[in-house]
N, C-alpha and C positions, 0 to 999 in steps of 0.2 A: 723527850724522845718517845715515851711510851704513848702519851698521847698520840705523836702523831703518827706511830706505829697504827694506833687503832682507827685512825681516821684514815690511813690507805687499806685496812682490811675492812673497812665498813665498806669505800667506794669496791671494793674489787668484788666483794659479792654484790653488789649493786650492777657490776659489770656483767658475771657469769649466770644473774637469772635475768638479763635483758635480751632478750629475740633477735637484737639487731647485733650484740655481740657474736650471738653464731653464724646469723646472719653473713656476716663482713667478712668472718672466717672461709665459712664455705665458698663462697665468693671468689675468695683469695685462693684458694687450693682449685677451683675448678678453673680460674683464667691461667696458673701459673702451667696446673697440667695441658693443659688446653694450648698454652701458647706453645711449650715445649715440645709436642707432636705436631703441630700447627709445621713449627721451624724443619722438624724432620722432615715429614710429606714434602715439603720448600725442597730441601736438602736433596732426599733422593730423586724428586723432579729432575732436580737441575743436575745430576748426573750423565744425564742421556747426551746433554751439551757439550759435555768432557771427555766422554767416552772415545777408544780408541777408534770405533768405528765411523764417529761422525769427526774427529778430527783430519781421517786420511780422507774421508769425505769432504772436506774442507780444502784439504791440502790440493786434491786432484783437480777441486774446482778453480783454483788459484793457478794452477798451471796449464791448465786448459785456456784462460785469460791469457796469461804470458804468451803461449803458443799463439793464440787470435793478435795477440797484440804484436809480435815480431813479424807476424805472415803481413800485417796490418803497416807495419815500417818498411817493408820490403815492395811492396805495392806502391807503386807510384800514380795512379789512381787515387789513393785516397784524400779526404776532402779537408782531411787534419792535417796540421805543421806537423814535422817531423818531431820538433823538439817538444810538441806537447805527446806525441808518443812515446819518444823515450823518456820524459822525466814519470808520467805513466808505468812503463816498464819497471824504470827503477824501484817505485812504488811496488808494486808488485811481487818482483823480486824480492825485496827487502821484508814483504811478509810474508813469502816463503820460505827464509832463510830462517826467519823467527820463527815459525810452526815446525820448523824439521829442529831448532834448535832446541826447543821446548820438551818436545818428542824424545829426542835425543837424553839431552837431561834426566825427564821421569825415568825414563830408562836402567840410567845408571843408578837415581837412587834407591829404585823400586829392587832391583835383579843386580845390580854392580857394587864394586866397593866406591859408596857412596864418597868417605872420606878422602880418598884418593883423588876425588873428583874436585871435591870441595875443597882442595889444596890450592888445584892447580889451579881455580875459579879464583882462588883467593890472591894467589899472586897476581892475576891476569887485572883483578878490580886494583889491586893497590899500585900497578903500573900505573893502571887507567890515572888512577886520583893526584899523578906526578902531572898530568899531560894537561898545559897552562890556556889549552885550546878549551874545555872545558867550562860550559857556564857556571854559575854559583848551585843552580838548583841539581844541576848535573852531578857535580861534584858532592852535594847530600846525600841526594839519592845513595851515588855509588860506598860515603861512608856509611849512611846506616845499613844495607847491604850486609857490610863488610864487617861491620861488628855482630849483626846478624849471624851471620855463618862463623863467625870466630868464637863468639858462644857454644856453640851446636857443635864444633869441635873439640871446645875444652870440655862441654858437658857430657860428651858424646850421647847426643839428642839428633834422630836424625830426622832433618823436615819433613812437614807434612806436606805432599802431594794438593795439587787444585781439586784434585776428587775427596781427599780425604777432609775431614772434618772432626774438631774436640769435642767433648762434652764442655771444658772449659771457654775453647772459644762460641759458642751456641750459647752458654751460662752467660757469658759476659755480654753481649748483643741485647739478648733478654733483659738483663738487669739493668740495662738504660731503657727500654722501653718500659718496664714497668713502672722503674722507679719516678719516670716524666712525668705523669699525673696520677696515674692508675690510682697507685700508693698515697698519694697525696686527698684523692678524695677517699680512700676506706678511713684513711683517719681522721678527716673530718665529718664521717658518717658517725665515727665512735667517739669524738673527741668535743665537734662544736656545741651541745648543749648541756656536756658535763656540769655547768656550774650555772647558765642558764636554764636547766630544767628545774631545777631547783627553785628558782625564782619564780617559775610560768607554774608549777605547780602546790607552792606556797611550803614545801618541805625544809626550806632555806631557814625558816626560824625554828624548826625543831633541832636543827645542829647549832643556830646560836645559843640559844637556851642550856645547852651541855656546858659543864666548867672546861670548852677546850677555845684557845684566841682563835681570833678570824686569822692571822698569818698562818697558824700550822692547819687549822682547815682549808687555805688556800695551797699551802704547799702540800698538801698530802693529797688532795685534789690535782693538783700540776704532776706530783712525780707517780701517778699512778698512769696520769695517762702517758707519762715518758716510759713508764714499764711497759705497759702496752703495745706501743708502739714500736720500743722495741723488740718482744716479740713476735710484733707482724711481720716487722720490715727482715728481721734476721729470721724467722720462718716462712720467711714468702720465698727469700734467696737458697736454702736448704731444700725445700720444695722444687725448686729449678734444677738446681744444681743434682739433684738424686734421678728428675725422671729424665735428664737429659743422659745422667749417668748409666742409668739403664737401656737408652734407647743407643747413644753414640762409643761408648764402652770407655774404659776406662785410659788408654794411650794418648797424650800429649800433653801430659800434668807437666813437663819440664821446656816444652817449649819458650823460647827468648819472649820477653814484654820488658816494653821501653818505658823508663820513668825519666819523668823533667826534662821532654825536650819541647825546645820553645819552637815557636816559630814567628819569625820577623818578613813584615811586607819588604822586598827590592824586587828594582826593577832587573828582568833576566831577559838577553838577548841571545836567541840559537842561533843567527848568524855569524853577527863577532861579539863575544864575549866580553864586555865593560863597557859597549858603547852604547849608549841614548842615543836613540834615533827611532825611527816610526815601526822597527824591527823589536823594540822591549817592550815585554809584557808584564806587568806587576803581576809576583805570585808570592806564595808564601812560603817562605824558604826554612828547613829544618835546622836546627842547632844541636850537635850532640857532645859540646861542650861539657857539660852535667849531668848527662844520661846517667842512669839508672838502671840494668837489664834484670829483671829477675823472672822465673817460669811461672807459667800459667797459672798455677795453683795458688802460689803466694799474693798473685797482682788480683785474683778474682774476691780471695778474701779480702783485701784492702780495698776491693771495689764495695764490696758490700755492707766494710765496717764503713765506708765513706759515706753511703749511699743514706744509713740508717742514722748517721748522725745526724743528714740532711732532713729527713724526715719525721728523727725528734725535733728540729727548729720548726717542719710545719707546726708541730702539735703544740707547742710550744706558744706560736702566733695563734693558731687555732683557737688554744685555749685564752688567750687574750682576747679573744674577739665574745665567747662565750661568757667570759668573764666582764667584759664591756656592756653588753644589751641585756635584759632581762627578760625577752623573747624568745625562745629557742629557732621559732622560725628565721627569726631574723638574725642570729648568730648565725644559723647554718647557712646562708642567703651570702654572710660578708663573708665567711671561711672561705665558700668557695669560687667567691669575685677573686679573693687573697688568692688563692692558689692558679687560678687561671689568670687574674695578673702578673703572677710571678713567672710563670712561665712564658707569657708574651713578653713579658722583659727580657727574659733570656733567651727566647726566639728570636730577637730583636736586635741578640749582640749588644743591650745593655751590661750585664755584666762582665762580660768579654773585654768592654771600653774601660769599663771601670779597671779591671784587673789590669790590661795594659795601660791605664793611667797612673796606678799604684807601681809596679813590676817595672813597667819600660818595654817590653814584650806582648806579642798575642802568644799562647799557648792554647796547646789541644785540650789537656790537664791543666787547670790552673794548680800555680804553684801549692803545694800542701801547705804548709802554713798563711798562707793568703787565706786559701779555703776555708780554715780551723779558725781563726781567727774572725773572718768574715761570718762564721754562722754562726758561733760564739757569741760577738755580738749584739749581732739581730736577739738573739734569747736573752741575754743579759737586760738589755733596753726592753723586750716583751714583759717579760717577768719582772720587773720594776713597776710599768707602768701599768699591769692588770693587780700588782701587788697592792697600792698604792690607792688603785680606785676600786679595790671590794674593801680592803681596810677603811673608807673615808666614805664608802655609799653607807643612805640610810635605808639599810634591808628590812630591818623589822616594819615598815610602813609601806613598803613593797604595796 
């Protein structure tokens, strides 16, 4: 153990007087800030859209239509069926009533007693959810809804507004864009010639020559760069998470987030409901079976311990690959084929298929132990297989 104590404080000052280790840092802190005000300017942009003024804007436009289009059914002149004006109208009508309903609502939650409101909302969706006229997706919709605001009463959390915006929901958005590749190539900037530069620059036999094995020089090599990495991946998201928290303040840490709900391909018909005919559409319909609700704060930490596990498996592979080639070019050349194949795989809805071949389900989330298991693993088999072939290569003739 003390050996191999000394062989991850050999690599880690090997890490902190390397260029690219600040490098990679900096880096990290200027896209994370970067992105986070990026999101903001987005944010207050798209207020103008929301705004009271351009929604009566909207509103007045809409009725103005309706007026043209009644004078328009009343005119017997015109060159339209009738029935294609009225179902027109209807249209019409119907997003009128939803713009004043909208309206209406912000209203109460903003300046009324919100809770009051959200009773009587609540009763109204749980009739709805009785009524057998309802399609399958309809009937989703209206329970997550409905657990939605059942939360928000027992937590007494009151929702946020289309204007309003978290720092936790802005943290969470960002933390999948980062974590997609961003992340994935800083650590193969820091990771893929860890154990082939050694090679390409012949320093390889000055740690064999020490009385310490090739396994704990490879393992002490592997968990440095799992140190690393995690603290990038869990100081990239603390980074987010603080300028966001300065920029969008600190209200809706207890907002409702859904855990483990699935969702399954059926076929959903608005007309009549259970019948196959040229009227159903395949969609993906929600499950809240197994849900899970817990607020913001809690689900963004679980996003990020999720996030950084993933991310020790790149380095993980990373390191397998550097561990494989005795080029440094060419380790960092296949790190980052690995990594941009992995993510066409998963652009691809490869592992999506695979999870609902395992599961029986598509899901938004794959199941958490799927997840833990699945990138468990891919490392187990890496770390085997780079173990394995630096214990059996002939270094010293390098």
């Amino acid at each position: 153990m003390h050996e191999l104590s000394r062989v991850m404080a050999n690599e880690f000052m090997k890490l902190i007087h390397r260029l690219r280790m600040w490098f990679t840092v900096g880096l990290m802190l200027v896209v994370a800030i970067g992105l986070s005000v990026s999101g903001y300017m987005n944010y207050q942009n798209s207020l103008n859209s929301y705004s009271q003024a351009s929604r009566q804007q909207v509103l007045g436009t809409q009725e103005q239509n309706l007026k043209k289009l009644e004078q328009e059914l009343k005119d017997k002149k015109s060159s339209r069926k009738p029935s294609d004006i009225k179902k027109e109208i209807a249209v019409v009508r119907a997003d009128i009533q939803s713009w004043k309903g909208l309206m209406q609502k912000e209203q109460q939650i903003r300046f009324g007693d919100w809770k009051t409101f959200f009773k009587n909302d609540l009763q109204k969706r749980t009739r709805d959810l009785k009524n057998s006229k309802l399609n399958v997706a309809s009937a989703a919709k209206l329970e997550g809804k409905r657990l939605q605001m059942e939360y928000q009463l027992q937590h007494d959390e009151r929702p946020l507004l289309l204007t309003e915006k978290s720092s936790y929901q802005a943290t969470n958005e960002q933390m999948t864009n980062m974590s997609r590749i961003f992340l994935s190539i800083l650590v193969v900037i820091l990771v893929a010639d860890m154990m082939s530069s050694e090679t390409t620059h012949g320093t390889i036999k000055l740690l064999l020559v020490r009385p310490v094995s090739r396994l704990k020089i490879f393992f002490g090599k592997w968990l440095v760069s799992l140190t690393i990495t995690l603290i990038l991946g869990l100081g990239c998201f603390i980074v987010l998470f603080l300028t966001n928290l300065a920029l969008y303040g600190s209200h809706g840490a207890f907002q409702p987030n859904f855990l483990g709900v699935s969702y399954s391909p059926m076929y959903v018909n608005d007309v009549n409901p259970g019948a196959l005919n040229e009227h159903a559409r395949l969609t993906l319909v929600p499950n809240y079976e197994h849900v899970t609700i817990i607020p913001d704060w809690q689900f963004i930490i679980f996003k990020a311990c999720l996030n950084t596990l993933s991310m020790m498996v790149v380095a993980t592979i990373v390191f397998l690959c550097s561990t494989a080639f005795r080029s440094s070019m060419i380790s960092t050349s296949a790190s980052l084929a690995v990594v941009v194949l992995g993510n066409l795989f998963q652009w691809t809805g490869f592992i999506d298929k695979f999870s609902k071949w395992v599961t029986g389900v598509t899901s938004n989330t794959y199941p958490i132990l799927f997840t833990v298991a699945f990138l468990s693993l891919f490392s187990i088999v890496a770390v085997i297989l780079a173990s394995r072939h630096f214990n059996r290569r002939d270094v010293l003739n390098a």
